[in-house]
N, C-alpha and C positions, 0 to 999 in steps of 0.2 A: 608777778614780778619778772619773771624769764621775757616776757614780752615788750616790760621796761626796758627790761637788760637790752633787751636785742635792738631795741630805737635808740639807745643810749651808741649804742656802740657804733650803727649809722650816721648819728650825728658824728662824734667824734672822728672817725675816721674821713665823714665828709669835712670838716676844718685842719683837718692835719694836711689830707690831698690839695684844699685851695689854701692853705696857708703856705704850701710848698711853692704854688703859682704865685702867690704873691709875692714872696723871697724872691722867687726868678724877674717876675716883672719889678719890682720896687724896692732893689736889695738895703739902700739905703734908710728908708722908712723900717725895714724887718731885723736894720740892726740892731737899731731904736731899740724896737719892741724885744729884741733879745732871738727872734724866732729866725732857724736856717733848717731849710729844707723841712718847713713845716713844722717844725719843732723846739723849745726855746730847753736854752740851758737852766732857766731860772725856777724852783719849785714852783713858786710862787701863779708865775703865768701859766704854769702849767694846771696849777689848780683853776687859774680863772677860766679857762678853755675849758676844760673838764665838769666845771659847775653850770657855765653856758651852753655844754652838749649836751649836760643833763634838764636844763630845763627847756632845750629847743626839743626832745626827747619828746619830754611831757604834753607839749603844745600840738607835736605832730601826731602823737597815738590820741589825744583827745579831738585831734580835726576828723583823725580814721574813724573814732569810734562814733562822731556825730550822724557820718551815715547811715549805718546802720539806726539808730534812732528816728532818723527822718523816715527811713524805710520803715519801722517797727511802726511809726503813726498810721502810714500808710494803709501795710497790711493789717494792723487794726480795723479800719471800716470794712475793707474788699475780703480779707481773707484771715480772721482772728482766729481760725480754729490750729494755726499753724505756730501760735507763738507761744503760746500754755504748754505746759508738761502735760502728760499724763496721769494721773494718780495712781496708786494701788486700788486694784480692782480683786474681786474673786466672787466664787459663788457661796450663799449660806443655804443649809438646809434650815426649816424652821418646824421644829417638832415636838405638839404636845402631847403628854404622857397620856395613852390613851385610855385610863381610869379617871388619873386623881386632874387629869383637867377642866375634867366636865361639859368638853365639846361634845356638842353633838349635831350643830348644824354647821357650814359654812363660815369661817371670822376672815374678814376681809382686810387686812392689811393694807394701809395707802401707800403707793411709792411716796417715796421722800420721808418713810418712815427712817428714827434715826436708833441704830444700835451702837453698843456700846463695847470696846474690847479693853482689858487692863493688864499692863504689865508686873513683872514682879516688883517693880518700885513703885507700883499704882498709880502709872499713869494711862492716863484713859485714851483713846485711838478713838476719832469717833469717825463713823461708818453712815452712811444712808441707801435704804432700798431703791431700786431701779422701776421694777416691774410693781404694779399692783398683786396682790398676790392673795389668793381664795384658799385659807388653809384649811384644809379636809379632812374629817375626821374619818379618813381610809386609811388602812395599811397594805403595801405592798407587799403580798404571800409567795410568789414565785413569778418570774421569767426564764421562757427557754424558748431557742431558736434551734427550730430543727426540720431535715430535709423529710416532706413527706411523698411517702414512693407512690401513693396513688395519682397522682398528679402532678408528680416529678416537679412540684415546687416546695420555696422557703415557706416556712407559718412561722409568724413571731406571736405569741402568747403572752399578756401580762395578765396576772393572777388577783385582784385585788378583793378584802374583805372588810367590812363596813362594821364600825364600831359600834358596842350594843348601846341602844335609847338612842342613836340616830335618824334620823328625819331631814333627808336632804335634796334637796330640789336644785341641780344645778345644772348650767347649759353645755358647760364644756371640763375638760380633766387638763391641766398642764404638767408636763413632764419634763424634766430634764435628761439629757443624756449624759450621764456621769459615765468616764468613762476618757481613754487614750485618745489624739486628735484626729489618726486614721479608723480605730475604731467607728468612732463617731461620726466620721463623716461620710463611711460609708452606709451604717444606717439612716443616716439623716436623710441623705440622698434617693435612697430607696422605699424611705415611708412617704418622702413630698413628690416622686417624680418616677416611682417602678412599682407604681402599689394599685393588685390585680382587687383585692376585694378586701372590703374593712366591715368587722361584725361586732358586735357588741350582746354580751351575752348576763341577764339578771336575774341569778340562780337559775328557773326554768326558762323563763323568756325569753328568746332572740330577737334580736334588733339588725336587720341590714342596714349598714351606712354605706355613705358613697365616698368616693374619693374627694371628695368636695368637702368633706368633714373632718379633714387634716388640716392644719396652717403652722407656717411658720411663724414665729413669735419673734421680735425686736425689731421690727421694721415701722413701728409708727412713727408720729410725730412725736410723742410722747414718752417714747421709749428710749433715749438716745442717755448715757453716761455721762454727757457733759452738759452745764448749764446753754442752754441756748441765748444764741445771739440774735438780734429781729433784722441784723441785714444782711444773711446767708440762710440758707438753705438748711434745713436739720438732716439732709441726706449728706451735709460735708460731713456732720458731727458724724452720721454713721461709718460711713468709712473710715474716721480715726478707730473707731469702734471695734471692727473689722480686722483693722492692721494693728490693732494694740491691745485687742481683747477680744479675740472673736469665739472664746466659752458662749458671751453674753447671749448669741445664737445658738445656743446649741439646746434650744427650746423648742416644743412643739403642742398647739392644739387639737385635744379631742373633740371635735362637739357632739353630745348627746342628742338623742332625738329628743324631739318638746314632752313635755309634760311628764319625763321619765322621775320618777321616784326611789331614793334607793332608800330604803330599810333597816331596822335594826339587823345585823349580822347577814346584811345580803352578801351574797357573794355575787362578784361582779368580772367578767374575761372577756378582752377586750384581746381578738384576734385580726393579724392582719397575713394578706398571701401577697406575696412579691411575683411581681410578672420574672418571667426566663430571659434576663438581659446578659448584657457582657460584665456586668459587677457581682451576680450570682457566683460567679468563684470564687468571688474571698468571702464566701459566707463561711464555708469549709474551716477554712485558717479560724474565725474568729468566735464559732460560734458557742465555743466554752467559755467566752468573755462577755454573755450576754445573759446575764444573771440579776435577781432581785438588787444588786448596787448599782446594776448599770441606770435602771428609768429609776426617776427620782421626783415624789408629790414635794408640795409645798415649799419649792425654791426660789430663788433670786438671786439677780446678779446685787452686788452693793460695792460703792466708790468710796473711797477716804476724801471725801470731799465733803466743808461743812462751813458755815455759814459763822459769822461771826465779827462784835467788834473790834477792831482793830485799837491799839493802844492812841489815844489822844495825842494831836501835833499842837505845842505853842510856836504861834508864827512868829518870826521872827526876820528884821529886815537885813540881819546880817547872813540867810542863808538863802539861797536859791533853789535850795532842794532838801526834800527831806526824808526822809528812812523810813521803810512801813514797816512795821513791829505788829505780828500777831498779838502775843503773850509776851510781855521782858522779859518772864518769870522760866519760858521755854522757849527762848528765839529760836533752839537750832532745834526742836523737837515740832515747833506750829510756824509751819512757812507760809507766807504769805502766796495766795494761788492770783487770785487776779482782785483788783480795787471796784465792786460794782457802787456805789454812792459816797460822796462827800457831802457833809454838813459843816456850816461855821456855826459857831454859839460866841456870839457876840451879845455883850452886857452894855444895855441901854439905858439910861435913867434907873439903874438900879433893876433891871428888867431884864431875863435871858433872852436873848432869839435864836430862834434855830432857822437857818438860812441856806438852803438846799446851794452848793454849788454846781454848775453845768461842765459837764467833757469839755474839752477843746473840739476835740474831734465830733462830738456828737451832733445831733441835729435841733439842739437848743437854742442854737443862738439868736432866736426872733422872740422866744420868748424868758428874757435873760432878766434879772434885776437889774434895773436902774440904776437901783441905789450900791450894788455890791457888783461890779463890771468885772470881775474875775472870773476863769476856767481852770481846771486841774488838766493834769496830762499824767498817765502813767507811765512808767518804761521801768528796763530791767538791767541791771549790771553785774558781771563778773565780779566777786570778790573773793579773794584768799581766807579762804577757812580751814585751819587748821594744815594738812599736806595737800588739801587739795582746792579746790573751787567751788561757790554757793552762787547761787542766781539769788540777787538780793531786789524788789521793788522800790521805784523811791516814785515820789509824790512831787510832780512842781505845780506854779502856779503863773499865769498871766495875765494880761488885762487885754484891752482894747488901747491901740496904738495911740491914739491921743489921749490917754486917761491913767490917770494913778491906782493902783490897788488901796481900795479902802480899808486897811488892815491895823489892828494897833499890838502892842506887844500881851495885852490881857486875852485878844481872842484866840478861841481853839476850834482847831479842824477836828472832826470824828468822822472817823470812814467804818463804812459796812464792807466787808471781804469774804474771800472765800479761799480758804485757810484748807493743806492738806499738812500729815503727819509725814511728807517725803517716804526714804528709804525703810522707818521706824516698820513698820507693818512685815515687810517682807522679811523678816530678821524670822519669825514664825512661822512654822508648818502649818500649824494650826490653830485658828482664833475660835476663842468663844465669846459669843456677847452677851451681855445684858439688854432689857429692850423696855419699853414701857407699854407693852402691846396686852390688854386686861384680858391674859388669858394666862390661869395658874400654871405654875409645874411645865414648863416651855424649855425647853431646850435651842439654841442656837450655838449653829460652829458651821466654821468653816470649809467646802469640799473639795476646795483645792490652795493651796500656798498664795496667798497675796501677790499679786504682781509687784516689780520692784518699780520706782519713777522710771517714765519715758521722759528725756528731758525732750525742749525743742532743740532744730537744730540751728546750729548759728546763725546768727542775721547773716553772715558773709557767704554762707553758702547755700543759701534758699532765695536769699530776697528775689534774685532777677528770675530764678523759676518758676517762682510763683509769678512775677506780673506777667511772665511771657503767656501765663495761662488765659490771662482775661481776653486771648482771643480767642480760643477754643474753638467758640459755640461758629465762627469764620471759618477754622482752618479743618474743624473733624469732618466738615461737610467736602472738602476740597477734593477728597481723594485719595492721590497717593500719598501725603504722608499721615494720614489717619491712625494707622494702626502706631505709628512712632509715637505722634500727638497724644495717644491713649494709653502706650505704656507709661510716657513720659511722666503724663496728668497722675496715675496711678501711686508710681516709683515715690512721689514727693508727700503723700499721704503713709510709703514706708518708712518714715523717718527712723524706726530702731533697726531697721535695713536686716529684717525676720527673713533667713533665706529661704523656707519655703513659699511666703510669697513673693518673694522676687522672682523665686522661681515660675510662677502662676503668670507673673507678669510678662515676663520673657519669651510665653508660650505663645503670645499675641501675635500673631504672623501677617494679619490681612483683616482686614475691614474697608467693607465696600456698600456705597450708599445707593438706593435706589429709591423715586419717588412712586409711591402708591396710593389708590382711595378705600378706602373703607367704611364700616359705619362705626359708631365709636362707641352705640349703644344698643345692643340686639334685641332689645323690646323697643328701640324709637327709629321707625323709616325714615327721618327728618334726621337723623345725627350723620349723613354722611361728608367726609372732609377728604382733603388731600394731608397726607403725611409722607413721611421718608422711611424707610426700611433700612436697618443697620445693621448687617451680616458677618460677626466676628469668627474668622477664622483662629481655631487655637493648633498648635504643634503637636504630633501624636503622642507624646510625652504626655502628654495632660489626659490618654486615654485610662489610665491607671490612677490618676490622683486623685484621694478622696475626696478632695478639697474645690473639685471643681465645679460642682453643681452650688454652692454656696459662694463662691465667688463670682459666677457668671450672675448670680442672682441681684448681689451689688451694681455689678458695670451693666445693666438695666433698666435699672432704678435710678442710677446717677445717668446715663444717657438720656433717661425721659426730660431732666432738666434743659436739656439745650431742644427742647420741638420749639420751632419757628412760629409766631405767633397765628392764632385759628387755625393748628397743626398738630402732629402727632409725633412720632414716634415709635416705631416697633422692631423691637432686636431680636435676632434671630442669632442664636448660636452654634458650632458644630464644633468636629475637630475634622482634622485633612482626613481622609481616604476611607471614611468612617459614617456613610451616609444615616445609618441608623440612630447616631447622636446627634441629630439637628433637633434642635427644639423651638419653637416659638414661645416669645415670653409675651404677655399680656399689651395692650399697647396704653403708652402712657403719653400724657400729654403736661407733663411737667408743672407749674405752680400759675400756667401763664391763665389769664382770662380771657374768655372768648369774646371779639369785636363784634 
């Protein structure tokens, strides 16, 4: 309403200023009318001036607001990851009772498993898993980090023992790092990227593993927190990921040697020795925080995001638009996240049909019905709820410019959506769920506080930064203004404007392109190519931050996206005056196929 006000007042103020011009120019005409110096004595006119400021008001913030709209169609196709909220996110432990469960081998959990949380009024939060997830009937006995003096390096020790009548054949152990964000990132950092020897130990037995037997975890295709869209990239979605959730990394792979067996009541110590770097100092600070809570079996990241039909629309030819309704029953508790399908159910000779309608935007339209010549468009508007603002969905419809919508007042639209519980979640420290996962006596809850919504941010303040982006893949190759071009690209994926990475981002000093040949596959003599080398310098600031070996890790991955086609890609990172932090990361040749 304050935004009414303020176009209200524009207007007004512009008919009082040229009504004033008029008087001057046309005084006899404005005597008429009653108005001198822009102004009449008469209530009357002054109401009718007042009623025409208010609806020229209206007309003008509804022309303002259509841009944005056009815009929002826009970056719908090019760039959809930027106009959705975020949801609450957290991590759950998932842990059955190791008696009265009855596990004793591996229970495999699918992502997109769906749990269940309830409040004190019984309403239910509903949740879906992330990660596939291999719940293990192990329990973690102790962790300790400590400096040993024969070899003047770090040992980290995890202790684990294997629950009795188990029989378990598995390839690899995932762990979380439960645990503070520096904490974490500087173990993190040090198991994927400073790690001198990795042993695996089965009661008697010792096992050498190689460095090769670590991996980071959330970087698949399949990993990503948000539903995917098929005309971007799933590395956009990871980097929302990154900058609005980045626990969901804070995962890592064991892999076992083959064939390895563990046993009723094996005990199992899985040790690793950190090479002598420049981050070996804050082992000191931290190493009473590295305890049986901090590595964590049978975890997953899980979204408040869920699947769902949406309340029935009767069409109607007196409305243009119309209102998406999760639930009536909880409008302000089940919001609507995004519209993925529309159906009509029109009644035919006594007969239902269910009549798939096509996006506007999408890439249906050659294969469209005939007989039903309509498309949906979704978009989003501000409304006044309560003291504050609601981003509300409405639904329209169109045709084909020479043809009428075949619509009658008996038919009903049904849409399938995907519905989050907003702020509701984050109000709790801690959730417990319910799950239908056939495995007794199971315990789940929450290991850290729900995230509160990310909202998006206004069409007025992103739209032109994002399309300035679709030339990228032209301007990062250019030179000097590369490393701008890269903060820039960065900055707009921090939409809740997290100051430690903006911090990360800022540290971006230099990036310099050079072209190189290599092979692309060291068992094939025929894989060799031309590629570009992409050299980021970072600020010595970032010599200390934990956070930097996982963020370079990102701007890597998303840089392999732009290799030129039958090309590569290879990023090389440092920091200034600091030769011993260079790294070479993998070379990547982005989603392109080879000619």
């Amino acid at each position: 309403m304050n935004k009414l006000l303020s176009y209200y007042q524009k207007e007004l103020s512009f008919l009082k200023k040229h009504g004033k011009i008029f008087s001057e120019k046309f005084p006899k005409i404005a005597r008429r009318l009653g108005f001198q110096n822009g102004e009449s004595e008469d209530p009357h006119v002054e109401r009718l001036v007042e009623s025409f400021a208010f609806l020229t008001a209206r007309i003008h913030q509804r022309l303002d607001e259509d841009l944005p709209e056009v815009m929002e169609a826009l970056l719908n196709n090019i760039a959809p990851q930027f106009l959705h909220s975020y949801p609450s996110a957290s991590i759950v432990a998932i842990e059955p009772h190791s008696i009265s469960s009855g596990l004793t081998s591996a229970h495999m959990v699918p992502a997109g498993s769906k749990i269940y949380a309830r409040d004190e009024k019984d309403f239910v939060y509903e949740f879906c898993t992330i990660y596939q997830t291999e719940v293990l009937p192990l329990t973690i006995k102790d962790v300790n980090l400590t400096h040993n003096k024969n070899d003047a390096a770090w040992h980290l020790k995890i202790k684990m023992k294997a629950w009795s009548g188990v029989s378990l054949n598995i390839e690899s152990i995932r762990f979380y790092l439960n645990g503070a964000e520096n904490i974490v990132g500087t173990i993190y950092t040090l198991l994927l990227s400073e790690l001198n020897t990795l042993s695996l130990k089965l009661d008697d037995q010792a096992y050498q593993l190689t460095t090769n037997d670590i991996h980071s975890v959330g970087f698949d295709e399949f990993e990503t927190m948000l539903p995917q869209s098929g005309n971007i990239s799933y590395l956009h979605s990871m980097m929302m990921d990154y900058f609005s959730f980045s626990k969901k990394f804070h995962f890592i792979d064991i892999s076992l040697p083959k064939g390895i067996k563990i046993s009723s009541n094996n005990d199992i110590i899985i040790e690793a020795v950190f090479n002598n770097c420049y981050m070996s100092h804050d082992l000191d600070r931290i190493e009473h925080n590295i305890n049986q809570e901090f590595f964590k079996i049978n975890c997953t990241p899980i979204i408040n995001l869920f699947k769902k039909r949406a309340e029935p629309i009767v069409f109607s030819e007196e409305k243009l638009e119309y209102k998406v309704l999760g639930d009536i029953r909880y409008s302000r508790e089940v919001i609507v996240w995004s519209v993925n399908r529309v159906m009509l159910q029109k009644k035919e000779n006594n007969v239902i049909k269910n009549i798939a309608i096509n996006p506007l935007l999408g890439l249906e339209h050659s294969n469209r019905n005939r007989d039903y010549n309509i498309y949906w468009q979704s978009f989003r508007r501000q409304e006044v709820c309560g003291d504050g603002y609601t981003e509300t969905v409405y639904l329209k419809f169109s045709r084909d410019e020479d043809e009428a919508i075949i619509l009658d007042s008996e038919d009903i639209i049904t849409m399938e959506v995907y519905c989050t519980n907003g702020n509701l979640p984050f109000t709790y420290p801690i959730l417990y769920f319910e799950s239908e996962i056939p495995v007794p006596e199971i315990k789940i809850s929450s290991l850290c506080r729900p995230t509160s919504i990310i909202n998006p941010i206004s069409m007025s303040k992103i739209n032109w930064r994002v399309i300035s982006q679709l030339s990228l893949n032209h301007i990062l190759y250019s030179g000097s203004n590369g490393a701008s071009m890269l903060r820039e690209m960065l900055s707009i994926y921090n939409y809740n404007q997290n100051p430690g990475n903006e911090r990360l981002i800022n540290w971006i000093i230099d990036l310099k392109i050079t072209p190189i040949t290599s092979r692309l596959s060291m068992t094939n003599p025929g894989s060799i190519a031309n590629g570009v080398s992409i050299l980021i310098t970072f600020e010595h600031s970032a010599y200390t931050d934990p956070e930097y070996y996982l963020f370079c890790s990102f701007i890597e991955r998303l840089l392999g996206l732009y290799a030129p086609v039958n090309s590569f890609t290879r990023v090389v990172t440092q920091i200034e005056n600091e030769t011993h932090t260079r790294k070479i990361w993998p070379i990547r040749a982005g989603r392109l196929s080879w000619l």
